[in-house]
N, C-alpha and C positions, 0 to 999 in steps of 0.2 A: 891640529890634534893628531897625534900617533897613533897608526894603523893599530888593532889589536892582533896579536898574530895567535891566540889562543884560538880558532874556530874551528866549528867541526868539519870536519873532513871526509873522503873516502875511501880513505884508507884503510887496510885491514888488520884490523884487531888479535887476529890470528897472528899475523906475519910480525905484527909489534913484537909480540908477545915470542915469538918462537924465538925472535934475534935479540933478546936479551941474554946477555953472555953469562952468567953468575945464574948454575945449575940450581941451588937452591932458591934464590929467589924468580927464575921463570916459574918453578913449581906452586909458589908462595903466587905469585901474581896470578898462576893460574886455579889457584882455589879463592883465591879473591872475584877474580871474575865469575866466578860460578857463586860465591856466596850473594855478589851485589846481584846479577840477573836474579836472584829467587828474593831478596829482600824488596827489591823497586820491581818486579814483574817487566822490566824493559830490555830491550836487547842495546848492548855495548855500542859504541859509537868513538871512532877518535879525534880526541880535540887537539889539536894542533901535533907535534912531533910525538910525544910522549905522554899525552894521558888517556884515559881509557874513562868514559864520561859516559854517564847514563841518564837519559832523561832531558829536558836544556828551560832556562829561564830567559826570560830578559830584563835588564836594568837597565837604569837609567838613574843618575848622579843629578844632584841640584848645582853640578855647575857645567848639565849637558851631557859629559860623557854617558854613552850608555853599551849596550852590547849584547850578545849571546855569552850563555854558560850552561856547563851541564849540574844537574842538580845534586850530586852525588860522582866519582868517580876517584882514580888511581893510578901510581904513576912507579913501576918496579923500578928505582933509580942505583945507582951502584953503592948509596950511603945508607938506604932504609928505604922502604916499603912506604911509599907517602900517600895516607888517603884523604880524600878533599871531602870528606862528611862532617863538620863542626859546625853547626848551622845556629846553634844557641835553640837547641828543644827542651824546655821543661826539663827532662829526665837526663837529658844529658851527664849532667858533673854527676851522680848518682851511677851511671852505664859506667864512665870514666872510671871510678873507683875500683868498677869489679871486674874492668879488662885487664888488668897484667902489667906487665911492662912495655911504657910507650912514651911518646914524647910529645908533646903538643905545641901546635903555633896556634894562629889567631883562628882559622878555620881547615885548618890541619893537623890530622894523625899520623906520628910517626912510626913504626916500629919495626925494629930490624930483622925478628923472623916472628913467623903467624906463632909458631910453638910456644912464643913466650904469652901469649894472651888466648882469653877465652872465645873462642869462634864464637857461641852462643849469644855474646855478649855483643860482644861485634855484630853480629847480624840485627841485633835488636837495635845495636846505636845507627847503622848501615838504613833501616826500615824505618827509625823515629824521625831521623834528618831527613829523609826522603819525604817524608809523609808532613815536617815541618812545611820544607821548602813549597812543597806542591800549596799548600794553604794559603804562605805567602807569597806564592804568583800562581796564581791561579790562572789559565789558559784560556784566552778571548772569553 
């Protein structure tokens, strides 16, 4: 089975952040990182090269696989703004509707500057998936 190379690290959070090259989005990443520490109450942590993860779960697959993840976090990438918060909560497709312009994968948010979407909304979807996840793995 293949190493996971997503795990958390000690590397700093800071220094990620400062050596993103595209001015607008280190700024963008760094109001993200301020909005997720106040929505999860956790301090940042990095998971593997590039994401910036808050909180961490563990899974496990019915065919074995299993591993570490952080429950919420985000990744300043040069294409858009990608946050790993889509966890399937109740209110979700509801928050979706009234953030703005974004793009979604299966448990990813897209969007290429914070300006085009509602912060408010965002923290609320940022705080509901956090607060999902935590229910669904619950800690020893």
């Amino acid at each position: 089975m293949a190493d996971i190379k997503t795990k958390k690290n000690a590397a700093s959070v800071t220094d990620f952040l400062d050596a993103v090259a595209n001015e607008a989005r280190r700024a963008d990443a760094r109001a993200v990182l301020k909005l997720m520490k106040k929505a999860t109450g956790k301090q940042p942590k990095m998971w593997g090269g590039a994401i910036v993860g808050f909180d961490e779960y563990h899974y496990k697959y019915a065919s074995g696989h299993e591993g570490d993840m952080c429950m919420v976090g985000f990744s300043p990438r040069s294409s858009a703004l990608v946050l790993y918060t889509l966890a399937g909560s109740a209110g979700e497709d509801e928050l979706l509707k009234k953030l703005g312009k974004h793009k979604r994968g299966k448990g990813c948010l897209y969007i290429n500057k914070l300006a085009d979407v509602d912060l408010g909304v965002l923290e609320q979807l940022v705080r509901e998936s956090h607060a999902f996840m935590q229910a669904r793995y619950p800690k020893g």
